[in-house]
C-alpha positions in Angstrom: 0.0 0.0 0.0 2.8 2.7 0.8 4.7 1.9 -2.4 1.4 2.8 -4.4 0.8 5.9 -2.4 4.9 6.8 -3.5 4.2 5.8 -6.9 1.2 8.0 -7.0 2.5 11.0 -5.4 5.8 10.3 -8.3 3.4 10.4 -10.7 1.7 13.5 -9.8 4.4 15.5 -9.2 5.5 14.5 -12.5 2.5 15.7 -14.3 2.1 18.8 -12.8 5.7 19.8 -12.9 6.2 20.3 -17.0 9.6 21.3 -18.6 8.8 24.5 -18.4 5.8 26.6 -17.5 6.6 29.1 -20.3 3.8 31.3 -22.1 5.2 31.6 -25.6 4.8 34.9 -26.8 5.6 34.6 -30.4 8.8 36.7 -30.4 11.6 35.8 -33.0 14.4 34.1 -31.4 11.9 33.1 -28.1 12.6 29.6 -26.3 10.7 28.3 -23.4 13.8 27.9 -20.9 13.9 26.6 -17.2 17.3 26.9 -15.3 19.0 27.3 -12.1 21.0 30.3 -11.3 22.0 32.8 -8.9 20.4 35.8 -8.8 23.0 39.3 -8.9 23.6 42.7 -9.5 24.5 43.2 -13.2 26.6 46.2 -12.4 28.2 44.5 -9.5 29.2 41.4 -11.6 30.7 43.8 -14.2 32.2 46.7 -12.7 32.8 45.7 -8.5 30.4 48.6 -7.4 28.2 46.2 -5.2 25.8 48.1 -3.0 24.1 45.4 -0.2 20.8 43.5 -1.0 21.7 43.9 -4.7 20.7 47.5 -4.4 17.0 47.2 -3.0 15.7 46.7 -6.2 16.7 50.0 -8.1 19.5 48.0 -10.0 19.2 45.7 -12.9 19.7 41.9 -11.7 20.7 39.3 -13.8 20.8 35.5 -13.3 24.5 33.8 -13.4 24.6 30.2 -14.6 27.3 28.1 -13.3 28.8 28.2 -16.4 29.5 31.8 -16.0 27.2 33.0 -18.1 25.6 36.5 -16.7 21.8 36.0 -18.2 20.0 39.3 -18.3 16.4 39.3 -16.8 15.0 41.8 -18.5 10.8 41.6 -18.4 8.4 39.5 -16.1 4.5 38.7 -16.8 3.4 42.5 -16.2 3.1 44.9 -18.6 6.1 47.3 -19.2 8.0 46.0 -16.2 11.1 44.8 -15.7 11.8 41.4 -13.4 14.1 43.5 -10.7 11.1 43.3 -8.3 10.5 39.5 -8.6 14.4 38.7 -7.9 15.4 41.5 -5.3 14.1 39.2 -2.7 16.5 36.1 -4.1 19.8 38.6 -3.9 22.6 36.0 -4.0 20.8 32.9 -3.4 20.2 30.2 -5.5 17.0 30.1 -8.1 14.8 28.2 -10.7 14.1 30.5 -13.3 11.4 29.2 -16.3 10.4 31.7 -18.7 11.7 32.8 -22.4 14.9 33.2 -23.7 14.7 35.7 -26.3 17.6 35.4 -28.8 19.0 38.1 -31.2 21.6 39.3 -32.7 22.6 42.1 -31.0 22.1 40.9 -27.5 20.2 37.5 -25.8 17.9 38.4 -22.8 15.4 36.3 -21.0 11.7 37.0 -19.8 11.1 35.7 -16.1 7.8 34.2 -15.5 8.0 31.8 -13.2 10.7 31.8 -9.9 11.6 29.6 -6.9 13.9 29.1 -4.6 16.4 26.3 -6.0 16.2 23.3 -6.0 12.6 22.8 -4.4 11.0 26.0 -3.3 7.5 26.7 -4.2 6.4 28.6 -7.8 5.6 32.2 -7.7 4.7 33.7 -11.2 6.8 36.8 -12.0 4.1 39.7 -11.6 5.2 41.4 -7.9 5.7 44.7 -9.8 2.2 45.5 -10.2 1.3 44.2 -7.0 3.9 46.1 -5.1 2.9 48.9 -7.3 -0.6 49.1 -6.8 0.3 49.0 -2.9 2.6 52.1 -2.9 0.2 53.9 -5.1 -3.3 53.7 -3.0 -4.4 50.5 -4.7 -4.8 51.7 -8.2 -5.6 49.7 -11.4 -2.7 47.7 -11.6 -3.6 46.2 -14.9 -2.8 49.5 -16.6 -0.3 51.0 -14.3 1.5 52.6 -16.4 -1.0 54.8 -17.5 -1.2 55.8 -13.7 2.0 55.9 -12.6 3.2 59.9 -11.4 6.5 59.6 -13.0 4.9 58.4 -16.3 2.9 60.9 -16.5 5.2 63.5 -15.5 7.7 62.2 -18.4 4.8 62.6 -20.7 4.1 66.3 -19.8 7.9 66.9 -20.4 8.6 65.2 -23.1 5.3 64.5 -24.8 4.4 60.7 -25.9 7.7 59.7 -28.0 10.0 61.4 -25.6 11.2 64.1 -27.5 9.7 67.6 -26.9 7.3 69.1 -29.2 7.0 65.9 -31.2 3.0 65.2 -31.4 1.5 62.2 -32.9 -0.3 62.8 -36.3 -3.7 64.2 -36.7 -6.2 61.4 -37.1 
């Protein structure tokens, strides 16, 4: 009876735990990837200026393979926002990352959807931006942030929609 309930629970864990959890998102050059790495400052990694906790999440952070290879986590699931919230919690431990690797020419990055402690920690999906977000801005929409968010707007009254003073979008 105990070796069926092992089998069973084997089995289970099997099925529900898929190569990777990946949403494709039909960009050229896109791979579903799942890997363990450490989770660093970018800038620290390349240049020694290493503030503590990886900078408290105003740095860019990158995953490094054993390998050596610095992978740039550039994007989670929300919209416009970068994965630096969803890894400043893992500074310098040990994750499983499973999202896409985008490959170009000019430069491969990867698009965090999914993290966990390594080897065996429980799956969060990469959206804390919005979350966090919505919390530090009175629990607005977090869906479309972006068109909420002070800075943005303030950028927008500066330097109008494309960023460049003046600039206006054609007459419809």
């Amino acid at each position: 009876m105990k070796a069926i309930k092992i089998v069973l629970t084997m089995a289970v864990a099997l099925i529900a735990l898929p190569a990777s959890a990946a949403e494709e998102w039909g960009i050229e050059g896109e791979t579903e990837a799942r890997f363990e790495a450490k989770v660093v400052d970018i800038a620290c990694e390349l240049t020694g200026n290493c503030p503590a906790d990886c900078g408290g999440g105003k740095r860019q952070l990158g995953l490094l393979k054993d390998d050596g290879t610095l992978v740039l986590a550039v994007k989670n699931f929300d919209t416009f926002a970068g994965a630096a919230v969803d890894l400043k919690g893992f500074c310098n431990k040990r994750i499983t990352a499973d999202g896409l690797m985008i490959k170009t020419p000019h430069m491969p990055v990867f698009a965090l959807q999914f993290k966990r402690l390594a080897p065996d920690g429980k799956w969060s999906r990469a959206n804390w931006f919005t979350r966090d977000w919505s919390k530090a801005n009175a629990g607005k929409d977090r869906g479309q942030w972006f068109r909420h968010d002070p800075s943005i707007v303030q950028e927008i009254k500066t330097n109008g929609v494309f960023g460049i003073p003046g600039l206006k979008p054609p007459a419809e």
